[in-house]
C-alpha positions as CSV (number, residue, x, y, z in Angstrom):
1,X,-91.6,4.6,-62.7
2,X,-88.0,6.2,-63.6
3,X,-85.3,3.9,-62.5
4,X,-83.0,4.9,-60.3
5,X,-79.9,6.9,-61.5
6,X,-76.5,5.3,-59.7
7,X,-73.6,8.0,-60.4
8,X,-70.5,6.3,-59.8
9,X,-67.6,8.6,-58.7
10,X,-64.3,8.2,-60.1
11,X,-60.7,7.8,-58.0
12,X,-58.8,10.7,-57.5
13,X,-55.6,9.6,-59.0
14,X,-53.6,11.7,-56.7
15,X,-51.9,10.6,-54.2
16,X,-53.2,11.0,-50.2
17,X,-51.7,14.1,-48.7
18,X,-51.2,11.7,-45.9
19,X,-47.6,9.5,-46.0
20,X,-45.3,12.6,-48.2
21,X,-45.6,14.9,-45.1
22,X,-44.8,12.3,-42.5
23,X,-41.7,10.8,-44.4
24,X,-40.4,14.6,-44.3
25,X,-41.3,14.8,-40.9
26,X,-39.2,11.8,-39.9
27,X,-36.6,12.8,-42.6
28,X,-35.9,16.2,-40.8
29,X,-36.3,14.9,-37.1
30,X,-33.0,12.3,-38.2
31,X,-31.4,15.5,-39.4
32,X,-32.1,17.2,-36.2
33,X,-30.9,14.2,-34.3
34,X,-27.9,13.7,-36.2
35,X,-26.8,17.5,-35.7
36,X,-27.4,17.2,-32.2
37,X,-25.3,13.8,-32.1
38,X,-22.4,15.2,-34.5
39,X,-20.5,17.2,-32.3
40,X,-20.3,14.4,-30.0
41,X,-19.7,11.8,-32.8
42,X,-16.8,14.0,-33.9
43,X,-14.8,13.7,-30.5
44,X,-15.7,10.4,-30.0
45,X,-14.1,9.7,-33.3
46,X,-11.2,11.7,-32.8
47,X,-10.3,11.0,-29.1
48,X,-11.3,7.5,-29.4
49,X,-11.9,5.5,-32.6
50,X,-9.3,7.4,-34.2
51,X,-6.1,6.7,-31.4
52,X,-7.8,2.8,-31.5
53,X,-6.9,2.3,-34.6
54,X,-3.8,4.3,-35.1
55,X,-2.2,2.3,-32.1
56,X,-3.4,-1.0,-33.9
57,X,-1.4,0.2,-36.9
58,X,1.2,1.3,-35.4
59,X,1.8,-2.0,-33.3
60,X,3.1,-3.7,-36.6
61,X,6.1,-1.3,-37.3
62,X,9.3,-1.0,-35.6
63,X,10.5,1.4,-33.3
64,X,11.2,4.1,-35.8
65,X,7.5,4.0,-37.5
66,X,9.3,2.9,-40.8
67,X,9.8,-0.7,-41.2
68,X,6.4,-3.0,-40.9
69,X,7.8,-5.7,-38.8
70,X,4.1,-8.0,-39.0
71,X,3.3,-9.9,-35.5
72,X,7.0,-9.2,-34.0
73,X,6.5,-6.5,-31.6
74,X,3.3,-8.7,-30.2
75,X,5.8,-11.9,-30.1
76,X,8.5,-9.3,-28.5
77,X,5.7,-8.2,-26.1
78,X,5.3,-12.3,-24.7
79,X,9.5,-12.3,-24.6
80,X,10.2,-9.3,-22.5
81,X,10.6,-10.5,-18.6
82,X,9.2,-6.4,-17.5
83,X,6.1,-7.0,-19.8
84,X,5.6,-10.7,-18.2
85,X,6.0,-9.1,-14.9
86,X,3.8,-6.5,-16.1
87,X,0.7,-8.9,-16.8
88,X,1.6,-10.9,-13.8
89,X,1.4,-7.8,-11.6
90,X,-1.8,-7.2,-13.6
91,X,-3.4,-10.1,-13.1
92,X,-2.8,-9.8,-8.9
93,X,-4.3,-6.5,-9.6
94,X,-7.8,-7.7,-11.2
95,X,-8.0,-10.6,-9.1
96,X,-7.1,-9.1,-5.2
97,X,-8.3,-5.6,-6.0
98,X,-11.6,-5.6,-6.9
99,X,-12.8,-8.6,-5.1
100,X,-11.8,-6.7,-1.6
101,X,-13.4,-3.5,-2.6
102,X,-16.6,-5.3,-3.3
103,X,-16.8,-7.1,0.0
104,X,-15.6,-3.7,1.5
105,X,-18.2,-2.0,-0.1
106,X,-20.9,-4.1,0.8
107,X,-19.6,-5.0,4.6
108,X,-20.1,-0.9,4.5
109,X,-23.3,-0.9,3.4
110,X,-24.9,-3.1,5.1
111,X,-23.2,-1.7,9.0
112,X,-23.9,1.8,7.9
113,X,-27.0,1.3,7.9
114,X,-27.3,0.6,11.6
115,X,-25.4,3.7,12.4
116,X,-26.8,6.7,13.8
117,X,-25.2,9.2,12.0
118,X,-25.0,7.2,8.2
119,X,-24.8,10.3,6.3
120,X,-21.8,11.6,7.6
121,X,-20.0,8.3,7.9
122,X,-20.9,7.5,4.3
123,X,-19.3,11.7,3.3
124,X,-16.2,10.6,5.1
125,X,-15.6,7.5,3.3
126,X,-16.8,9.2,-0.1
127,X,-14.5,11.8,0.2
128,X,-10.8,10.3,-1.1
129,X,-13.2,9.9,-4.3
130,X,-12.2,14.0,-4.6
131,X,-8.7,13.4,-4.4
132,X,-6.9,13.0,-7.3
133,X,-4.3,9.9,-8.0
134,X,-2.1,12.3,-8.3
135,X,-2.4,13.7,-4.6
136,X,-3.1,10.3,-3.2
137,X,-0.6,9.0,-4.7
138,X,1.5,12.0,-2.8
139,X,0.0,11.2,0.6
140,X,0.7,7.5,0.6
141,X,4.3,8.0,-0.8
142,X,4.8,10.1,2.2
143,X,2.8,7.2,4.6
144,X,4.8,4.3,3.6
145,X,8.1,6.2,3.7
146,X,10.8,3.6,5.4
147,X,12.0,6.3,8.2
148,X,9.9,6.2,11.3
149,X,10.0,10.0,11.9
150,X,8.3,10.6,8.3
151,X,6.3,7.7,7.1
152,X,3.1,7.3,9.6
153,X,2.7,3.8,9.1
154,X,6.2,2.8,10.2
155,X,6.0,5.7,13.1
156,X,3.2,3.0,14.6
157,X,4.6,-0.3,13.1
158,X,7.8,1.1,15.4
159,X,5.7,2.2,18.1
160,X,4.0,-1.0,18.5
161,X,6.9,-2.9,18.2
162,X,9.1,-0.7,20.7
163,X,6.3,-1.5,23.3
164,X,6.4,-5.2,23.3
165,X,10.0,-6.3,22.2
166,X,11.7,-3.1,23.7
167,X,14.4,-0.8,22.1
168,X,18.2,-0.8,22.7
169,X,19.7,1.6,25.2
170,X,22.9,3.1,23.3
171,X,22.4,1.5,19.5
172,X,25.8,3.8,18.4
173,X,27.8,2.7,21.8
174,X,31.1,1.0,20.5
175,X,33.6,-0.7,23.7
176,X,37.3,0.5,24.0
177,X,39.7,-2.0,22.2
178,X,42.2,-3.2,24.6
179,X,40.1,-3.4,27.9
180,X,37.7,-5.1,25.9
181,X,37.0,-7.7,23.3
182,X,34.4,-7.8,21.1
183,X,32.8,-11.3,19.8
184,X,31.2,-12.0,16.9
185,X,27.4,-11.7,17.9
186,X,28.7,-8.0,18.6
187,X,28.9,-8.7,22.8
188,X,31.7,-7.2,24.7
189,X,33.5,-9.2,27.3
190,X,36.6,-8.9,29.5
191,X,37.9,-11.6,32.0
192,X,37.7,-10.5,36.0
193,X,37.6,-12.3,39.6
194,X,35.6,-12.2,42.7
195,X,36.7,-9.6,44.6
196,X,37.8,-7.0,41.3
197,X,36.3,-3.9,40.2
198,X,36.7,-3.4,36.8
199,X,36.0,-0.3,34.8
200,X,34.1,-0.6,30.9
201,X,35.0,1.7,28.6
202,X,32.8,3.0,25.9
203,X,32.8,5.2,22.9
204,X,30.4,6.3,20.5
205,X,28.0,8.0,22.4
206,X,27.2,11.9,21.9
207,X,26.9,13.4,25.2
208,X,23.2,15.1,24.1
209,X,22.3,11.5,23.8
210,X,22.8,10.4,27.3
211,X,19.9,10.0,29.4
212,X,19.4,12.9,31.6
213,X,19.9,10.8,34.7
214,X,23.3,10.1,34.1
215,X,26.2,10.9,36.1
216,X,29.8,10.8,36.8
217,X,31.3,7.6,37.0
218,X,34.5,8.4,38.9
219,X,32.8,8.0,42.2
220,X,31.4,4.6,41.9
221,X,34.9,3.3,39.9
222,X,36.8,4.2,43.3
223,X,34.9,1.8,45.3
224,X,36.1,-1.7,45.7
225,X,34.6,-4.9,45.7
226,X,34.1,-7.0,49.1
227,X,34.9,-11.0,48.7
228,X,33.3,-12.8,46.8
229,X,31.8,-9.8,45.1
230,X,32.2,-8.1,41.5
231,X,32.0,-4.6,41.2
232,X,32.4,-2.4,37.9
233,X,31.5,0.5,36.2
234,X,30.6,1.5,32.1
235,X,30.8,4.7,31.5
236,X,31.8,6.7,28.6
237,X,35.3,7.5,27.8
238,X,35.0,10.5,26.4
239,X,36.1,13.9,28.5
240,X,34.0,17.2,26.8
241,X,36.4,19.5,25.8
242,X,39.0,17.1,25.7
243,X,42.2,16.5,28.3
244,X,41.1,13.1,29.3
245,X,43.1,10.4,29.4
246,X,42.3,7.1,27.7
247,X,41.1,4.0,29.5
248,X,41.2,6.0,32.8
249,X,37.9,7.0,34.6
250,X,38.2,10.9,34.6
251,X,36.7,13.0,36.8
252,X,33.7,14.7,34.2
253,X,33.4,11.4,32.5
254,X,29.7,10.1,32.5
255,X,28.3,6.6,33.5
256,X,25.9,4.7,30.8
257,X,23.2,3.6,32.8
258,X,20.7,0.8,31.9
259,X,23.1,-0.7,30.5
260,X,22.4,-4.7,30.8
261,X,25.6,-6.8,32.0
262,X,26.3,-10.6,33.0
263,X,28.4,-12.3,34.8
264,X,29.3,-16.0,32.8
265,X,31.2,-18.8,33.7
266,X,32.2,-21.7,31.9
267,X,29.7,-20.5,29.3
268,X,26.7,-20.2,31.3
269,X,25.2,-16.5,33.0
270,X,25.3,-17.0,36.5
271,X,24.7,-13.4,37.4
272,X,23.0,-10.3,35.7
273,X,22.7,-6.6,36.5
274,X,21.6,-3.1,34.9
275,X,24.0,-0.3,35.5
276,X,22.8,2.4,37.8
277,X,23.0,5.8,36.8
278,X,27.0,6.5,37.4
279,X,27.2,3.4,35.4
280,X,28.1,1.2,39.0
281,X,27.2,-2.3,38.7
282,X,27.4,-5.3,41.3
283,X,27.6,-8.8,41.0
284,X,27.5,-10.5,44.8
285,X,27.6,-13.9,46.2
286,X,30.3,-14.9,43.7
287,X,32.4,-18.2,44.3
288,X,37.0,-17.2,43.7
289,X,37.4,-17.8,40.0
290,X,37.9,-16.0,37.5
291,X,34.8,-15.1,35.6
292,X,33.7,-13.1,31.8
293,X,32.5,-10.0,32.3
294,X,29.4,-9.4,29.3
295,X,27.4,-6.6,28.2
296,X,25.1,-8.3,25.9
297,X,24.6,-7.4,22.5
298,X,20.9,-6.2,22.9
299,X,22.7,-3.4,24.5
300,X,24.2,-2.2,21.2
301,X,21.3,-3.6,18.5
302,X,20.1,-1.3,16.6
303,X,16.1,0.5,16.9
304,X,13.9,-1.6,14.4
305,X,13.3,0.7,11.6
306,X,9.5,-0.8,10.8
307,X,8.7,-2.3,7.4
308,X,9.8,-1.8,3.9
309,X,6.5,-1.1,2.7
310,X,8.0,0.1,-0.9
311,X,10.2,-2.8,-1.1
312,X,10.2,-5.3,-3.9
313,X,7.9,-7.6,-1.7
314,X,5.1,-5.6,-0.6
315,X,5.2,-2.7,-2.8
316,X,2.1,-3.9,-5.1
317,X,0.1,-4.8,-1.9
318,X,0.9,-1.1,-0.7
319,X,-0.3,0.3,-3.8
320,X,-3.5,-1.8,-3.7
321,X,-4.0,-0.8,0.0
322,X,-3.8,3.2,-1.1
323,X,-5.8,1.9,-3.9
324,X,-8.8,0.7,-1.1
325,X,-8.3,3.8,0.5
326,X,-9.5,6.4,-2.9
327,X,-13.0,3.6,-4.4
328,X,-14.0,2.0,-1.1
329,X,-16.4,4.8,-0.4
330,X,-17.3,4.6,-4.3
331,X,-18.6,0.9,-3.8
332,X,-20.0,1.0,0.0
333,X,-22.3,4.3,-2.2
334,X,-23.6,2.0,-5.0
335,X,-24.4,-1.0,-3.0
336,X,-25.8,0.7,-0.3
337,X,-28.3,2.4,-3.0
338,X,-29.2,-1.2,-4.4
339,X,-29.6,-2.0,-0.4
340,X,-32.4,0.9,-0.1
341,X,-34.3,-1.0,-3.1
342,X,-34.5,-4.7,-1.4
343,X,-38.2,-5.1,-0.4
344,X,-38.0,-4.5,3.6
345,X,-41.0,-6.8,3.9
346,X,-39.1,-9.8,2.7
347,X,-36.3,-9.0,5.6
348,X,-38.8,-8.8,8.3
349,X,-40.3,-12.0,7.3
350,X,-37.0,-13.7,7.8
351,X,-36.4,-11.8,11.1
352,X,-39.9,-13.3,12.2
353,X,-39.6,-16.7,11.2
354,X,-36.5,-16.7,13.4
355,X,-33.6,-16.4,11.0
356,X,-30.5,-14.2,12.8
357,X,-28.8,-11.5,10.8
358,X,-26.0,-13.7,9.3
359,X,-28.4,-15.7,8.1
360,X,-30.4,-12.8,6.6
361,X,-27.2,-11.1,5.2
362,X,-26.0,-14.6,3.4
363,X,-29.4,-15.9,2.3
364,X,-31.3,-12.9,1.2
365,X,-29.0,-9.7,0.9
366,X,-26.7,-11.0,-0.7
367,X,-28.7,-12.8,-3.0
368,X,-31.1,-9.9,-4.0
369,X,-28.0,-8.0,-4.5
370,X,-26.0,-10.1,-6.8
371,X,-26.6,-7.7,-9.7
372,X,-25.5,-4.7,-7.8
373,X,-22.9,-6.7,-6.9
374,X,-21.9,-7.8,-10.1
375,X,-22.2,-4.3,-11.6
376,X,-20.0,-2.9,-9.1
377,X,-16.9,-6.0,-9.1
378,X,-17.2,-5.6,-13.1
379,X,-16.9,-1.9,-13.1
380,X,-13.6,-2.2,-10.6
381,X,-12.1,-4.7,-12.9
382,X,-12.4,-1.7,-15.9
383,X,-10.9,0.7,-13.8
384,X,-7.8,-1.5,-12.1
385,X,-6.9,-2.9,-15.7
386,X,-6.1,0.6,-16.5
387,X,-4.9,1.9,-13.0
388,X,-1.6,3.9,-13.9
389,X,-1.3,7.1,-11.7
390,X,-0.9,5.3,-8.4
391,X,1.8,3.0,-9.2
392,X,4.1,4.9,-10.8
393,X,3.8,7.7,-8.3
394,X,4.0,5.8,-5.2
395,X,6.9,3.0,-6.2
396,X,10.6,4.5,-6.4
397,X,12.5,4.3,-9.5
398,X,14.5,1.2,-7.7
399,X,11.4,-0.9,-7.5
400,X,9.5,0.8,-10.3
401,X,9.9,-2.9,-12.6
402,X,8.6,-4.7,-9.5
403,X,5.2,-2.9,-9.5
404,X,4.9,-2.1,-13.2
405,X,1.2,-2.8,-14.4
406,X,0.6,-3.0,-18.2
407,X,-0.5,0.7,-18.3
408,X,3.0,2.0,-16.8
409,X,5.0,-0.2,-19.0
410,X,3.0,0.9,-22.2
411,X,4.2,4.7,-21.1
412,X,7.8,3.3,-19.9
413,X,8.3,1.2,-23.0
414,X,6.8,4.3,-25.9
415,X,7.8,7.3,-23.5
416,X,9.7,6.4,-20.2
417,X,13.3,6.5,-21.9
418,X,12.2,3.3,-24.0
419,X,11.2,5.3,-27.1
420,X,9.6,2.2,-28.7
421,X,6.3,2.9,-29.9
422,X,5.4,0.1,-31.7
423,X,5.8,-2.0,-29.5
424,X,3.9,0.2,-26.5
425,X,1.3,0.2,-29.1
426,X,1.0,-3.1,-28.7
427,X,0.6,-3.0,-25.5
428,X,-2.0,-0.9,-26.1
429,X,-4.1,-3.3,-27.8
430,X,-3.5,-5.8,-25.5
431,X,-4.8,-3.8,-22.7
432,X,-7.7,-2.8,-25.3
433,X,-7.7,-6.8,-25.8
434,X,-8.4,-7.2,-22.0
435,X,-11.3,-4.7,-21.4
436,X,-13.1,-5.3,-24.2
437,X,-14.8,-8.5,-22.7
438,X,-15.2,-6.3,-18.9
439,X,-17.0,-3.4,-21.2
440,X,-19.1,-5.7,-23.0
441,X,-20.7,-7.8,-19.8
442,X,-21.0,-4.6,-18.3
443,X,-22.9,-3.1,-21.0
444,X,-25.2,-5.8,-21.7
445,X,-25.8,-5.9,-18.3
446,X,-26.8,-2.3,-18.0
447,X,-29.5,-3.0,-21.0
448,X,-30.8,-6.3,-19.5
449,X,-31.5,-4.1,-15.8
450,X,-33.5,-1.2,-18.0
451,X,-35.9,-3.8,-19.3
C-alpha cells in the first residue's frame, strides 16, 4: 500500500485584509465628526472659553490693563459696601426667587390639571415667556410707578384703601389767618358762644374743584343762631373774578360742604356736624360758655398716595414679583410634563385606600416628582444668578445701589461710568465662581435621568 501523502500548506505572510480597512473606516468617520463639530467648537471657543479666560486675566491688572496688581482687585471686590450689597441682594435673589417659582410652578401643575380648559390656561401663563426683559421690564416700571393715576398697582392699593379708611374732602384747603388759628396737628379753631354765628374762612381751593353741589354761602351766614345754639358757615373766600372783600361772606362766594366740624370744650368734643352744601352748620342744645370752634385736620390730610413700590425697601421684592410674573408659566410647563409621566395607577390606589388629595399631593406627587423638581429649582438658581435686565430697567437711578445684583455691578463697575475693568472682571469670575457648582449638579443630573 502507498502511504498517504499529507501536503502541508504554508501561512500567507500577508496580512488579513480585515483590521487596515476598518481603522480607515473609523479614521475618516472622526474626521467627518470633527468637521461637523468644528464650526461649533470654533464659537464655543470664541464666545465662551475665550472671554472666560481673558476676564480671568484681566481680573489681576488695574484699572488701566497695565499694571498686574495680583489678588487686589478680588480683595477690593470683598471691601466695596455696593459689591457687599451686591452679593447680599444676590443671595435674597437665589434663595426667595426660585424657591417661589418652584412651588408656583408645581401648585400650577397640579390645579391645572383639574381645569376644563388646561390648554388655554397653561398658553396664558406661558406667554410673558415671549416677552422680552427688556419689555417686561418696561411694563412693570410703568405698574409700580408711585402716582395713582399711572402706576396700576397703586391705582388699586389707593382704591382699596380710599374705600375703607376714606379720603379727605379739600386736601389743598388752607383757613384765613386772623379769623382763624391754626394748631400744630394742622386743625383750625376759633373761639365762639352759644347763641353766635360765626363765619370760616377758607383759601386754597380752585373753584373747578368744588363739588358740584355746592352753593352760596351768603344765605345761610345771614341767619342767626337761637339760644343755646351755634350756627356757622365755611365757605370759600375767594370771589371769581375778583372784587371781594376779605373775611366778609360775599354774595358769589361758595360754601365747602362735607366739611367735618366740632364743637370742644374744656378739651373734650361735645358736639359734631358736617357742613351742608352752602357750607351752614349747626350745633344745638348748647349750655352759655364760650366754646372752640374745630374743623379737624382729617379735613385737610392729604389723599394716600399708595406704596413706594421702587423705594429702597421693597424695590428688590418688586423686581422679584415682575420676575414671577415672566418664568412661572416656564415651571408650572415642566412640572406639569413630569406630572403626565407619574404612573396614574399608583394615584388611584391611594384614592381607594382612602387617602384625601393633600395626602396624595404630599406623599406621592411630590415625592415622584422630586427630580423634576430638583431640575427645575436648579435651573432657576442658573438663570437668577445672572438676572441683569430686569433690575436695572425697573429700579431708578436713586435706588439703582439698593437693588444692584452682582451682574449690574459687574456692568456698572467696567461700563456704568466706573470704567474699572479689572476689577468687573473679577466680578466676573466670581459670578463664574457661583454657577459653576448650579451647572455641574445640573449636568450630572441630566446624565444620571438618561440612564
Amino acid at each position: 500500500m502507498t502511504a498517504p501523502t499529507v501536503v502541508k500548506q504554508q501561512a500567507d505572510p500577508r496580512p488579513a485584509a480585515g483590521p487596515a480597512p476598518a481603522r480607515r473606516g473609523r479614521r475618516r468617520t472622526r474626521l467627518i465628526a470633527l468637521l461637523f463639530v468644528l464650526p461649533a467648537l470654533l464659537l464655543l471657543g470664541a464666545l465662551v472659553v475665550y472671554p472666560v479666560l481673558f476676564s480671568v486675566g484681566r481680573s489681576f491688572f488695574d484699572a488701566s490693563g497695565t499694571r498686574f496688581v495680583g489678588g487686589d482687585n478680588y480683595t477690593e471686590m470683598f471691601r466695596d459696601p455696593a459689591t457687599l450689597k451686591a452679593i447680599r441682594n444676590t443671595t435674597i435673589w437665589v434663595v426667595v426667587a426660585p424657591a417661589l417659582l418652584t412651588g408656583l410652578g408645581l401648585i400650577l401643575a397640579v390645579l391645572v390639571e383639574k381645569v376644563r380648559w388646561a390648554t388655554a390656561f397653561k398658553l396664558l401663563l406661558f406667554m410673558p415667556m415671549a416677552v422680552s426683559f427688556l419689555a417686561a421690564g418696561i411694563i412693570f416700571r410703568l405698574a409700580y410707578d408711585e402716582d395713582p393715576d399711572k402706576g396700576v398697582l397703586n391705582a388699586a392699593v389707593v382704591s382699596v384703601h380710599d374705600a375703607f379708611q376714606g379720603t379727605s374732602t379739600y386736601p389743598t384747603a388752607r383757613g384765613r389767618t386772623g379769623p382763624l388759628t391754626q394748631d400744630r396737628d394742622g386743625s383750625y379753631r376759633m373761639t365762639a358762644s352759644a347763641g353766635d354765628t360765626v363765619t370760616l374762612p377758607m383759601v386754597g381751593v380752585l373753584p373747578k374743584d368744588l363739588p358740584g353741589d355746592a352753593s352760596p354761602a351768603r344765605t345761610a351766614a345771614a341767619r342767626k343762631a337761637a339760644p343755646g345754639e351755634l350756627r356757622g358757615v365755611v365757605y370759600l373766600d375767594f370771589t371769581p373774578g375778583g372784587g371781594g372783600r376779605q373775611g366778609k361772606v360775599d354774595a358769589k362766594e361758595s360754601g365747602l360742604p362735607g366739611m367735618k366740624v366740632e364743637a370742644v370744650r374744656d378739651g373734650e368734643t361735645v358736639a359734631s356736624a358736617t357742613t351742608a352744601a352752602d357750607g351752614s352748620f349747626r350745633f344745638s342744645g348748647l349750655t352759655a360758655g364760650p366754646y372752640t370752634v374745630k374743623l379737624p385736620e382729617s379735613n385737610f390730610a392729604p389723599p394716600y398716595q399708595g406704596v413706594s413700590w421702587l423705594g429702597p425697601t421693597l424695590v428688590t421684592p418688586a423686581i422679584i414679583g415682575a420676575y414671577l410674573w415672566i418664568w412661572t408659566g416656564f415651571a408650572m410647563v415642566l412640572i406639569g410634563a413630569g406630572l403626565s409621566t407619574l404612573p396614574r395607577d399608583a394615584l388611584e390606589a391611594a384614592r381607594m385606600d382612602g387617602a384625601n388629595e393633600w395626602q396624595i399631593f404630599r406623599r406621592i406627587t411630590v415625592p415622584l416628582l422630586a427630580p423634576v423638581l430638583t431640575v427645575v429649582f436648579v435651573t432657576l438658581v442658573i438663570n437668577v444668578m445672572k438676572v441683569f435686565d430686569l433690575v436695572y430697567i425697573i429700579a431708578p437711578g436713586p435706588v439703582q445701589e439698593d437693588a444692584t445684583v452682582l451682574a449690574t455691578q459687574m456692568w456698572l463697575v467696567s461700563f456704568g461710568g466706573g470704567n474699572d475693568q479689572g476689577l468687573g472682571s473679577a466680578l466676573g469670575v466670581l459670578l463664574l465662581l457661583l454657577v459653576i457648582p448650579a451647572m455641574v449638579f445640573n449636568v450630572r443630573r441630566f446624565r444620571n435621568s438618561q440612564r
